[in-house]
N, C-alpha and C positions, 0 to 999 in steps of 0.2 A: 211172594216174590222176594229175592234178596237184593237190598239194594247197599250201597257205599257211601261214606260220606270219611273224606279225609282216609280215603282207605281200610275204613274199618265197615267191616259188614254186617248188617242186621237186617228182619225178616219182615214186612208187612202183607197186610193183605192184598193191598192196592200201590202203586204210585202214590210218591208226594214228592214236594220240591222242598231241598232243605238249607238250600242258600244262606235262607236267614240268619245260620246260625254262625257262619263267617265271622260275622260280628263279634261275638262271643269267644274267640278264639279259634284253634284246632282240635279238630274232635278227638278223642284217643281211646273210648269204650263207647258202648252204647246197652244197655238193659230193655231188652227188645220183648222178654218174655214174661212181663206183668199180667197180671188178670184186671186192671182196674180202669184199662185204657189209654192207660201213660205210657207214653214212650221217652225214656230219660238218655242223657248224652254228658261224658264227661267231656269238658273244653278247656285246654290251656294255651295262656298268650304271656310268654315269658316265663316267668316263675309263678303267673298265678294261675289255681285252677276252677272251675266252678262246677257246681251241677245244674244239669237243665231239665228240670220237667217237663213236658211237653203232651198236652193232650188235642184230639181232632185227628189224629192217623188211626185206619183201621191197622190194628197191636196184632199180632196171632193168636192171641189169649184172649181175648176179650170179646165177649158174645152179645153185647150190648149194642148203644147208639154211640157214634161219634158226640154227637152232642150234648150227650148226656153227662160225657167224661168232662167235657169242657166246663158244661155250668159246674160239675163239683171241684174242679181246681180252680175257677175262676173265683167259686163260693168261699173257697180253704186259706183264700190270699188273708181276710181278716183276721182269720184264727191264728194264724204264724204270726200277724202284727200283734194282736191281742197277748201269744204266751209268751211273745221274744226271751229269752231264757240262756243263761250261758251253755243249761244240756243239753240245747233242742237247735240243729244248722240252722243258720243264719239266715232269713230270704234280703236278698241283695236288689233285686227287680222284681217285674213283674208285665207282662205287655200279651196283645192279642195280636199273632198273628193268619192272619188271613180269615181262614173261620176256626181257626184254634185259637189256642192258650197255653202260653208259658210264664214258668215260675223258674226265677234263678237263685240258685242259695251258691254260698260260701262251698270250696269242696272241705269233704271231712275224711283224712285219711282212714277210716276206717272198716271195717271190714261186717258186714250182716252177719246176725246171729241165727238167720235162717233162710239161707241161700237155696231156695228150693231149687231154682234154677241150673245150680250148677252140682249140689247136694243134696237131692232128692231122698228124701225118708226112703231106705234105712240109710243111703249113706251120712244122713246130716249126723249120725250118732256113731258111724264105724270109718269113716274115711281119716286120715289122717292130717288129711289138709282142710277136712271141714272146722270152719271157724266155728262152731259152737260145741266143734270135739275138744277144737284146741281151748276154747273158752274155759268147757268144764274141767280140765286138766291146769289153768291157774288153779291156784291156794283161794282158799276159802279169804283169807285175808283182801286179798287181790278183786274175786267176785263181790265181799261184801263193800269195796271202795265204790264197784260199779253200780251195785243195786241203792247203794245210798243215793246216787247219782239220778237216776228213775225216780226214788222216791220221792227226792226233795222236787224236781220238776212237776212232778203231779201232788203235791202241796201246793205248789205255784198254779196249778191249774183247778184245782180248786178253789183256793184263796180267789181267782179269777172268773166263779161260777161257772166253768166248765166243768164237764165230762170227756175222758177218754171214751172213745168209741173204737174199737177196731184198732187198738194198742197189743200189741204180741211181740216176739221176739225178732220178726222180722221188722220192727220199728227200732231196734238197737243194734247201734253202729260199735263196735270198739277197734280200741287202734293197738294192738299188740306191741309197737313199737315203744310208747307213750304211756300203755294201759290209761287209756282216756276214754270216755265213754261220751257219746252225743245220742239222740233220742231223733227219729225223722218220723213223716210220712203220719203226720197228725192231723189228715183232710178231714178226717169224721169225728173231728173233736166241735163238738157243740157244748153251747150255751145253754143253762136251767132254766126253766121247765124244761125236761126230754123225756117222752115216754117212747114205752116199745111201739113204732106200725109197724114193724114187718114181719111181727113172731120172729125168726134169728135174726139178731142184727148181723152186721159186720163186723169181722172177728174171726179168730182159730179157737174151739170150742177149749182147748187146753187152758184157754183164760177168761173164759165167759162165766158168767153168775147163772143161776137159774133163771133171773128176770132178764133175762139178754136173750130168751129163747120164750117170753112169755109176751104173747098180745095183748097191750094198754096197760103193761108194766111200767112203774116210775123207774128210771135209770138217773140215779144221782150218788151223792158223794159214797154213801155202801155199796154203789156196785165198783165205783173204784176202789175200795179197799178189798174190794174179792177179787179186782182184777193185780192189784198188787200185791196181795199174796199167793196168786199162781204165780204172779212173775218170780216170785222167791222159791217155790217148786219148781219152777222151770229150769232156773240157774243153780240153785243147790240142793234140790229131790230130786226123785223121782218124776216130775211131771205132773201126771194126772194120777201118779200112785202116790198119795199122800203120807201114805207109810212113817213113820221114823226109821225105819230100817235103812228108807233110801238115802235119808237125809243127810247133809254132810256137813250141817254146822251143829250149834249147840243145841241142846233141850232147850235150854228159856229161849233163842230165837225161833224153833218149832217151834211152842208152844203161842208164840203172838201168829206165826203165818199160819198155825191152823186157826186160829184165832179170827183170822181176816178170812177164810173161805168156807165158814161156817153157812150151809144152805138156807139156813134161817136166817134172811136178812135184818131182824131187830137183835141177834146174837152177833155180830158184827163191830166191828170199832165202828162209832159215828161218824166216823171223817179218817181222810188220808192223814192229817196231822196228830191226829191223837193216836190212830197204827203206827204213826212215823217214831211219834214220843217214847208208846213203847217198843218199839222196837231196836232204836237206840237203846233204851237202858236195859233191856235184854242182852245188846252187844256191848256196853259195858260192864256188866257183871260177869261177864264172858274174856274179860284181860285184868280185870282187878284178883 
């Protein structure tokens, strides 16, 4: 069914009442087509804006329980507290309404690097207004501002004994206007000890490690360094074609990002900090 709130229209399975969100401001978008049970709502009251997570609606996407959606954002409120980070939006609140749950963060002008929703493969790579066409079309200079930006956040989430979990490109926001990069949508960031139970985790396979797809796998700081150097295929290769052909920056930076997705996870950097270290001096030997 389609319903309205503030005259902007989005699609549920069911009825719900969305008064609550009054409060909050006036609504001006709505992100109706998640697969995770969230249904999210942009609100502005003056000059300021926010975003509103919101789980307990049956989503159109979502083949799950309502309440299942609920316990993982109500579970995710600590982890935002724990990585508070200048790349990562703000959470500003947090309350249950009725038998949901909402999380309110700071808004972030910025735009998703993988908008399936409205850029569905193939256009996320041939549309012209797709933001991660427009993304790969900045300067290598410009992309390596933003990936520094990921990086140093997930040293921060290590340093912090977490693991990314379920980090892709549709977790990076950039603001074209700014070229400012913020990091979201980090529910399934846990705390070490984390092994595999579900054989695939959560994830887009373009950044998964092999032990991300392996039952009673350790997942710790080496599967983040395999996950951040797909991120670095992502935004300046080829993707999942590792190639140097596709590649768009230097030799000595391939060489650390294959470096980081090496299938033998003891052939890996130990940690996201010491991928970080050299990847910086790869990028410095790169302008001297």
């Amino acid at each position: 069914m389609t319903m309205k709130v503030n005259g902007v229209g989005f699609r549920l399975k069911e009825y719900q009442n969305f008064e609550w969100l009054q409060a909050l401001g006036k609504v001006f978008c709505v992100f109706d087509e998640q697969d995770s049970g969230n249904l999210s709502f942009g609100t502005q009251e003056g000059r300021s804006r926010l975003f509103v997570k919101y789980a307990g609606a049956k989503t159109i996407n979502y083949s799950g329980h309502p309440e299942d959606a609920v316990a993982r954002l109500r579970d995710a409120i600590p982890v935002y507290q724990d990585l508070k980070h200048f790349s990562l939006i703000n959470l500003v609140n947090h309350f249950e309404v009725g038998k949901g749950y909402a999380a309110v963060f700071e808004w972030f002008d910025g735009e998703c690097l993988h908008p399936h929703w409205s850029f569905p493969p193939p256009q996320k790579y041939t549309h012209p207004d797709s933001p991660y066409l427009r993304f790969r079309q900045l300067s290598v200079e410009l992309r390596l501002t933003s990936l520094d930006a990921i990086f140093q956040f997930h040293v921060y989430v290590e340093a912090m004994n977490y693991v990314a979990i379920d980090f892709y490109d549709g977790s990076v926001l950039y603001d074209f206007s700014t070229d400012s990069t913020k990091i979201c949508d980090i529910d399934c960031y846990q705390q070490k000890p984390v092994s595999n139970t579900m054989g695939k985790l959560w994830g887009s396979s373009r950044f998964m490690s092999p032990e991300e797809f392996e039952m009673g796998a350790a997942i710790d700081e080496r599967t983040n360094v395999f996950n951040m150097g797909a991120t670095a295929f992502v935004l300046l290769g080829g993707e999942s074609d590792r190639s140097l052909s596709k590649w768009e920056a230097s030799e000595a930076l391939y060489a650390v990002a294959l470096h980081a997705v090496d299938k033998d996870k003891t052939k890996r950097f130990s940690s996201v900090a010491e991928f970080h270290q050299a990847w910086r001096e790869a990028r410095y030997l790169d302008v001297v």
